[in-house]
Steps between C-alpha positions, in 0.01 A plus 500: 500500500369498112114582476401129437638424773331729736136432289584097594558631872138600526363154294695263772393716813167509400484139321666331831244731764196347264663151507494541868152668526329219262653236701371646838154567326448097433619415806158572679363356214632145541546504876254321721222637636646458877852707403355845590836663408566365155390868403741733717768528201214591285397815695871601480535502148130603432555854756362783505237411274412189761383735779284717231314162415442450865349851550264473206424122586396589855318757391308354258471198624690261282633188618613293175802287527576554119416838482749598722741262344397696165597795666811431648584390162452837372686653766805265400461569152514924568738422720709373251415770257607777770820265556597506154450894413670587833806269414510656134460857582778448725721279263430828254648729736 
């Protein structure tokens, strides 16, 4: 496999796992208020940085709809980032 090829391997894991992540991120977004579960795909892709937010928000007390979807975007976006180095490091090898 020729180096371009293996740096492109990284840019389509990581593009189609944000694709995925952004899509399950508006989901909650545009659901109705009765569809309680329109945000179960979101804590997948937003992991382990999800259950850190919940610590800190219990403990602190926060209870903000869009700060939590602020932070789940964050954990999609690192997660992404890790995605991508992990795949390249490996496609380097």
């Amino acid at each position: 496999m020729s180096n371009t090829a293996k740096s492109k391997l990284a840019l389509w894991v990581s593009g189609i796992y944000l694709l995925f992540a952004l899509g399950a991120w508006v989901l909650p977004l545009v659901a109705k208020p009765d569809e309680s579960l329109a945000g179960v795909f979101l804590v997948l892709f937003a992991q382990p940085w999800i259950i850190v937010w919940g610590w800190v928000s219990n403990t602190l007390s926060l209870d903000n709809f869009m700060l939590t979807m602020g932070v789940m975007l964050l954990g999609i976006l690192l997660n992404t980032w890790i995605l991508y180095r992990v795949f390249s490091w490996i496609s380097r090898r």
